[in-house]
N, C-alpha and C positions, 0 to 999 in steps of 0.2 A: 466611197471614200477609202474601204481597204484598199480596194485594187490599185490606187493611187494616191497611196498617204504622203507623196512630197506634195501635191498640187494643193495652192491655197481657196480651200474651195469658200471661202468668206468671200471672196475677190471675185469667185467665180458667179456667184448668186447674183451680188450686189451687182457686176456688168450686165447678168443677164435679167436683172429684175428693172434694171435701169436703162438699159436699150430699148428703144420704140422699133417693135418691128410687126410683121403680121401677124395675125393668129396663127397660120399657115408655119411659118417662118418659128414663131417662137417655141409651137410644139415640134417641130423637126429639131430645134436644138435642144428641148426638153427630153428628149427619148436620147440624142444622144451623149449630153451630161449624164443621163441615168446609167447607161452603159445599157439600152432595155430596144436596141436597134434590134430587128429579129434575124441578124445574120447567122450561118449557118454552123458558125463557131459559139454560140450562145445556143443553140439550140439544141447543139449536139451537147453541151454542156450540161443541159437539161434534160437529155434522153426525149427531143421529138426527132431527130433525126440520126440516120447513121453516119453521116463523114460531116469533115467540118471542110470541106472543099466545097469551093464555089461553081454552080450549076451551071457558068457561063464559062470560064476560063479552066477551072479546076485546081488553081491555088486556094491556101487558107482564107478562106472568109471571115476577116472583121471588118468591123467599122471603116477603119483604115483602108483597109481593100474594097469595102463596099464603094466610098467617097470618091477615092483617088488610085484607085492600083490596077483594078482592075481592067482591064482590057476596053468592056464594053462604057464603064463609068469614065477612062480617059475619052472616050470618041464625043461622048456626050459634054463635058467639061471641056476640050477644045475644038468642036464645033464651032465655028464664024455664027 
């Protein structure tokens, strides 16, 4: 909630408490509401690693880069 105090997170529970989706599905949005994705910018955060550069491309890894930015996750997301 610090890291994003405009987002209504009332709004956000209630969608995601109220959405029927898989177990699979639901804790993959669970980890990433929590902010608790183990990308390499959260970990470095944490002192397990030492850069916060992505192992696949070498830009900043978060969430955002994990999903959609990065290189190997766009081929995977616009695969036919």
């Amino acid at each position: 909630m610090e890291l994003q105090p405009r987002i209504d997170w009332t709004t956000v529970w209630n969608n995601f408490y109220n959405t029927q989706t898989s177990e699979g599905a639901g804790s993959a949005w669970y980890v990433v509401i929590h902010n608790i994705l183990p990308t390499y910018t959260r970990l470095h955060r944490i002192h397990l690693v030492e850069s916060e550069a992505c192992s696949l491309c070498g830009k900043q890894d978060t969430t955002l880069h994990w999903f959609k930015e990065c290189v190997v996750s766009k081929e995977i997301w616009e695969r036919p």
